[in-house]
C-alpha positions, 0 to 999 in steps of 0.5 A, spaced: 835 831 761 833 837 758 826 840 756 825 848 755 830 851 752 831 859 750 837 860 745 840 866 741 844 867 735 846 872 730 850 875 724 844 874 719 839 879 716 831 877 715 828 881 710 821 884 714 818 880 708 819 874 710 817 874 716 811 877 714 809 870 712 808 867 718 803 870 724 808 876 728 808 881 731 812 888 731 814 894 735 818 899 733 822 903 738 826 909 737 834 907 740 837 913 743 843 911 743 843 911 735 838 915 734 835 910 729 828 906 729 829 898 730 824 893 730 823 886 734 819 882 731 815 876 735 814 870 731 809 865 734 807 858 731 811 856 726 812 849 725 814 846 732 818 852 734 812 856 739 815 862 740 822 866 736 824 874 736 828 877 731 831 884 733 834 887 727 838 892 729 843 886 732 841 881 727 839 877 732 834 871 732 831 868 739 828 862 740 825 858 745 822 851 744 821 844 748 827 839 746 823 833 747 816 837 744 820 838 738 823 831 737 817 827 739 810 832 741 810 831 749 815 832 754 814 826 759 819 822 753 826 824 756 831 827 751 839 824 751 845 827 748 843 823 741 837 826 741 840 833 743 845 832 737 838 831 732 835 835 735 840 842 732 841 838 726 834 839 724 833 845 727 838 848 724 835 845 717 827 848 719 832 855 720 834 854 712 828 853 710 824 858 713 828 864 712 834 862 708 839 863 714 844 858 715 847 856 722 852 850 723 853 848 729 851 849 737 857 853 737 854 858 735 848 859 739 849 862 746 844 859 751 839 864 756 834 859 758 836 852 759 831 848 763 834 841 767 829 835 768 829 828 770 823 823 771 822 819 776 819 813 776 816 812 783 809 808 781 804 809 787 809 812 792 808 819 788 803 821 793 808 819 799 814 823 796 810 829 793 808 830 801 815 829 804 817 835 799 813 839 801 815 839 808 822 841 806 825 847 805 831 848 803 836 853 803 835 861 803 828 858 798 821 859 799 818 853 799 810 854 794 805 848 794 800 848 789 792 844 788 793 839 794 801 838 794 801 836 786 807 842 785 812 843 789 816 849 788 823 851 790 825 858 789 828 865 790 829 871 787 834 867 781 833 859 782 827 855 780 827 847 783 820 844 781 817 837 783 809 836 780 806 829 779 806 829 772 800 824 769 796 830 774 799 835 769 797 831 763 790 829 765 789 837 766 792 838 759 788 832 756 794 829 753 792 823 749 791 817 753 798 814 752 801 819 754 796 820 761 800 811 761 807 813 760 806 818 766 803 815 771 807 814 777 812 819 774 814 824 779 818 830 775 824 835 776 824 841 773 831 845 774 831 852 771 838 855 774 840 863 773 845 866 768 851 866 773 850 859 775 851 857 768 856 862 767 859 859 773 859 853 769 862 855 762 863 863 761 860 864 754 854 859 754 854 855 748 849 849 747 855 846 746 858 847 753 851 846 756 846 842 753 851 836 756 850 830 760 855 833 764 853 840 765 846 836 767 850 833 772 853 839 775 846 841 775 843 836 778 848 834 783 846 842 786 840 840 788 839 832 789 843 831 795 839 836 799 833 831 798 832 827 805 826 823 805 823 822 812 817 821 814 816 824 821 812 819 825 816 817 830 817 821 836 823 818 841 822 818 848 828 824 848 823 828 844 817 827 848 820 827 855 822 834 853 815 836 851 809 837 854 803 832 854 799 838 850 804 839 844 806 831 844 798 831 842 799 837 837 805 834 833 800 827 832 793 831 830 797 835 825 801 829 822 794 827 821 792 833 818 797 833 814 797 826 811 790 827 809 790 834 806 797 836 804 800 843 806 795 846 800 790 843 805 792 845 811 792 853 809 784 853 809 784 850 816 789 854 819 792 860 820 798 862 816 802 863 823 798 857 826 801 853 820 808 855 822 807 854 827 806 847 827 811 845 821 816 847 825 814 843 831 814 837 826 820 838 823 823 837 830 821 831 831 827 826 830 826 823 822 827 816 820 829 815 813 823 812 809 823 812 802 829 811 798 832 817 795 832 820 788 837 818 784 838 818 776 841 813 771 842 816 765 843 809 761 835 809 761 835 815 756 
């Protein structure tokens, strides 16, 4: 349900010695509202935690990790509410051991960054899907196409919506073999909501009240119904008697086109204008439903 994750806790001292024994960096900055110096220490690479900062004028300890990395070491592996639970019952253990400091429940961890995720398991339809999205667009987002329609982005100033294929990510990364097996055919959601929706959802952003299934929900429940596979090949006799011969003829070349290439394709063959063009004239076709729509179950976690 959820993989990256940026907590924050606080109420504790961490003695610069302590840090100092793992790999850090410090910067020091004079606060003018104290007239102090305060220090913020960035720890990378402990253990399976990549990235923590302590700021010691607020006593404050940040981390950011992947849920299922943490648990299992690759995130193609979905993570359920058990397995969350596990998850800050270790933490909480490895904080200890490493500096001493005690944190007892999620109630105590505010969440900055709460990444949403779900694998879908599409098999050899992940080309026809990751194609149809990148086609669509979605209220006021930007629509990005990376690597020949591999990654499919949705996004504005706040919001982040990412589909990607995801065995092509781990082949890039050279994941172990079984992990390139248990991804293929998986097309992958990345949802990263902004602060206010999850304060929308729970005004203090606990991972109590966040890192829930019912949360992942609401998240989800955002975005998928928005969603409408089609596959716009079908031209109705009422959209070709109000067309000319020439656009009818354009619109059935650049569907071609476009299947062969992908948008990622299509930006080195036509101009940006041209490209626009083209899209809306296919997207005024009357569509027909073709692949099913995405749907998730959690009793598969």
């Amino acid at each position: 349900m959820f993989d990256t994750v940026r907590l924050r806790t606080s109420g504790f001292t961490l003695n610069g010695s302590i840090i100092n024994q793992y790999k850090n960096n410090q910067m020091i900055y004079y606060d003018n509202e104290t007239m102090t110096e305060s220090t913020r220490y960035i720890i990378q690479d402990v253990a399976n935690i990549p990235h923590m900062r302590y700021y010691d004028k607020f006593c404050t300890l940040e981390i950011e990790v992947s849920i299922p990395k943490y648990l299992y070491g690759d995130n193609v592996r979905m993570v359920g509410q058990a397995e969350i639970d596990r998850f800050f019952t270790l933490l909480h253990k490895q904080l200890y051991s490493l500096f001493g400091i005690q944190v007892r429940s999620k109630k105590e961890w505010k969440c900055l960054r709460v990444d949403a995720c779900w694998n879908f398991r599409v098999g050899k339809q992940i080309h026809d899907y990751m194609r149809q999205l990148a086609m669509m667009r979605l209220p006021r987002m930007n629509t990005v196409v990376y690597n020949q329609v591999e990654t499919v982005i949705f996004q504005n100033k706040s919001n982040r919506i990412m589909f990607y294929d995801k065995e092509c990510e781990c082949r890039k990364k050279k994941c172990a073999e079984d992990v390139i097996e248990r991804a293929a055919g998986t097309l992958r959601l990345e949802i990263s909501p902004p602060v206010y929706k999850m304060k929308e959802y729970a005004n203090g952003r606990t991972a109590e009240d966040l890192l829930t299934e019912e949360y992942f929900r609401y998240v989800m429940n955002g975005v998928l119904p928005l969603l409408r596979f089609t596959m716009p090949d079908e031209f109705p006799s009422e959209w070709i008697k109000s067309h000319p011969i020439s656009q009818i003829e354009t619109a059935l070349g650049f569907i071609h086109l476009y299947r062969r290439f992908g948008e990622g394709g299509l930006k080195q063959l036509f101009k940006a204008s041209t490209l626009r063009n083209r899209m809306a004239l296919v997207q005024n076709i009357i569509e027909t439903e073709s692949l099913p729509p995405l749907q998730i179950d959690l009793t598969a976690v």
